[in-house]
C-alpha positions as CSV (number, residue, x, y, z in Angstrom):
1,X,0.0,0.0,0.0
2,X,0.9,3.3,-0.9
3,X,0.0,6.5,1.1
4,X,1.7,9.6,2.7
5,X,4.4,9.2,5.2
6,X,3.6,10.2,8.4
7,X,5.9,12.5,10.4
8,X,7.3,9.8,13.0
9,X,7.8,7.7,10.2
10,X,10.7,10.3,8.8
11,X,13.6,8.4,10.5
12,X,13.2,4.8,9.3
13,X,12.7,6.3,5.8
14,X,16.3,8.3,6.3
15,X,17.6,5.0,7.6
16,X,16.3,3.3,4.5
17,X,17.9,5.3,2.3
18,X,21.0,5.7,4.4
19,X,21.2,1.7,3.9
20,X,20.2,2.2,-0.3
21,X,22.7,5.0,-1.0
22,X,25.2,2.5,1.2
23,X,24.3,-0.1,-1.7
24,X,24.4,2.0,-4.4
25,X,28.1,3.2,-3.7
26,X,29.0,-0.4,-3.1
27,X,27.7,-1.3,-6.7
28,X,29.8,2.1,-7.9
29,X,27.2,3.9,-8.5
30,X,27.6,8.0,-7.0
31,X,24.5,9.5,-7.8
32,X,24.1,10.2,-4.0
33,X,27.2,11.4,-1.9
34,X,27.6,12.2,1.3
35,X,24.9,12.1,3.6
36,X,22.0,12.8,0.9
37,X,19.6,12.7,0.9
38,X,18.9,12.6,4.9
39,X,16.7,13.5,7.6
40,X,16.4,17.3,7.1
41,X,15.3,16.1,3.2
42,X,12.7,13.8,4.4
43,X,11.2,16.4,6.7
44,X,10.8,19.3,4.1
45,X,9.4,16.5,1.8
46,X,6.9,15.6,4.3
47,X,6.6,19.1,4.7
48,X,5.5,19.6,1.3
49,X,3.2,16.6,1.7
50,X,5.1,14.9,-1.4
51,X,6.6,12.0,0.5
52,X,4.9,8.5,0.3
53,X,5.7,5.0,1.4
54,X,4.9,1.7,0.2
55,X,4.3,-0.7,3.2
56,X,3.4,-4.4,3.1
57,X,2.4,-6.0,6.3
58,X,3.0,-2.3,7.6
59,X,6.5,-2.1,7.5
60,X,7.9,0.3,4.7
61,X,9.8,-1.0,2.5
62,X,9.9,2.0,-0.3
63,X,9.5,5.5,-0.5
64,X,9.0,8.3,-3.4
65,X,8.5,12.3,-3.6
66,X,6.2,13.5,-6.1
67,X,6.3,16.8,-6.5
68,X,5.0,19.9,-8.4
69,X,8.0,20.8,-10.9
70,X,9.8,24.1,-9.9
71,X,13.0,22.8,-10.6
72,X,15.9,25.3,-11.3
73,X,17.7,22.8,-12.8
74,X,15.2,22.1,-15.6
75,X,14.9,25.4,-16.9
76,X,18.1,24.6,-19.1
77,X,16.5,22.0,-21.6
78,X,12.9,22.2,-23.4
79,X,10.4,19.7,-22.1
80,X,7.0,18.8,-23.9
81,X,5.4,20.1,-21.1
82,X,5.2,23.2,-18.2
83,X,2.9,21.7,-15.6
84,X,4.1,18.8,-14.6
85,X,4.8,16.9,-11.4
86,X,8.4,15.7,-10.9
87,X,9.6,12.1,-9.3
88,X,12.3,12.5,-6.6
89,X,14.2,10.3,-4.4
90,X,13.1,6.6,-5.4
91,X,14.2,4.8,-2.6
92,X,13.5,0.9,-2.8
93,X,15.0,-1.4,0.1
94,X,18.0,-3.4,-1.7
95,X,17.4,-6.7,0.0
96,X,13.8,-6.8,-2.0
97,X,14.7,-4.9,-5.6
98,X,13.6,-6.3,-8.4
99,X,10.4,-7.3,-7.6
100,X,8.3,-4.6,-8.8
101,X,8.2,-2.1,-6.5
102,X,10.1,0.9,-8.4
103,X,7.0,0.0,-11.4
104,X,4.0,0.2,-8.7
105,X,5.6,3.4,-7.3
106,X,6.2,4.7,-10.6
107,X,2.3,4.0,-12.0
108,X,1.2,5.7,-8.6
109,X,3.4,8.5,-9.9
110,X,1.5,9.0,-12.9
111,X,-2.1,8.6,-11.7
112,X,-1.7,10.6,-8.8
113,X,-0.4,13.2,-11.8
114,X,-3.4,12.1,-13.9
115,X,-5.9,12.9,-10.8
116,X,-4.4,16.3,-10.1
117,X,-4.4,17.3,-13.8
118,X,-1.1,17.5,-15.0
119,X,0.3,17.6,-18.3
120,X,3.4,15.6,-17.6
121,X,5.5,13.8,-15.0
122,X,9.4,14.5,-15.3
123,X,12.2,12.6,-14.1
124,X,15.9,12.6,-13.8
125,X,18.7,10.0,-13.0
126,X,22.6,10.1,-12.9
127,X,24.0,8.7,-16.4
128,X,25.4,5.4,-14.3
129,X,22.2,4.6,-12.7
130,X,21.2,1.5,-15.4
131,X,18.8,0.1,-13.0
132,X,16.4,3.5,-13.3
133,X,17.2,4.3,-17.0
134,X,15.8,0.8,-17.9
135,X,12.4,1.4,-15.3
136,X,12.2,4.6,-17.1
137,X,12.5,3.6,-20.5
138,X,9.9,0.6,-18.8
139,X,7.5,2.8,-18.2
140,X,7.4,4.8,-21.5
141,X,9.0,8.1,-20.5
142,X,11.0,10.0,-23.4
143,X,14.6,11.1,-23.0
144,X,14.5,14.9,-23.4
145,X,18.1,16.1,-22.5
146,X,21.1,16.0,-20.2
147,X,21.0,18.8,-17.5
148,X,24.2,20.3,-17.6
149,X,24.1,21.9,-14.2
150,X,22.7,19.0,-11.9
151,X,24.8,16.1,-13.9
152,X,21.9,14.2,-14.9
153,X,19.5,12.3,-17.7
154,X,16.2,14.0,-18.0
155,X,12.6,12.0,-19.0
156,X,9.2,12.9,-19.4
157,X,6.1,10.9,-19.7
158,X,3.1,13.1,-21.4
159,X,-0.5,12.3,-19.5
């Protein structure tokens, strides 16, 4: 099940994706350094009310942020579309990826962007990050461009 984090929920999320980024540099993949994202990310996300987990037998398991695009970053390419919501922070728990999760939390993506009337749902991922290019290219998004300034691959889905 997939619904909005709740606020005491925000430090299991940061430890999952303290443990995901931990696999991710393991496999050589540096899309996230340091200590991103973290705790202070989590809480502006929830914040925003744009953070959701995916539970089964009430224990989360994955997380996304889905928000409304304002991104900086974007302005540098041309997309199809201007209002669009934007997938963030993908965070799936290693010991149980590839079993469909990153699809079910990308089609709640989209119809949560279908509900609200969008025109588009953008994403971006670091040019190393195979695993996410192929659930992209999965789930019919379009490459668009490479954004210079953030060091990333840029797709959007029209709606």
């Amino acid at each position: 099940m997939i619904e909005l984090a709740k606020f005491n929920e925000l430090e299991l999320i940061a430890k999952l994706a303290k443990i995901t980024r931990e696999n991710m540099l393991k496999e050589g993949l540096n899309q996230w350094t340091g200590d991103y994202p973290n705790l202070d990310t989590f809480i502006n996300d929830y914040h925003n009310k744009s953070l959701y987990v995916y539970k089964e037998n009430n224990i989360i398991i994955a997380s996304i942020t889905i928000l409304e695009e304002h991104e900086e970053g974007y302005k540098e390419i041309k997309w199809f579309k201007e209002h669009s919501m934007v997938i963030h922070r993908i965070i799936v728990d290693p010991l149980i990826q590839k079993k469909g999760l990153g699809t079910k939390l990308f089609q709640f993506a989209i119809n949560l962007s279908k509900i609200n009337n969008y025109d588009s749902l953008k994403v971006d991922t670091h040019r190393d990050n195979h695993k996410m290019q192929g659930l992209i290219k999965k789930m019919n998004f379009e490459y668009i461009g490479y954004l210079k300034g953030i060091d990333r691959l840029a797709y959007e889905l029209v709606l």
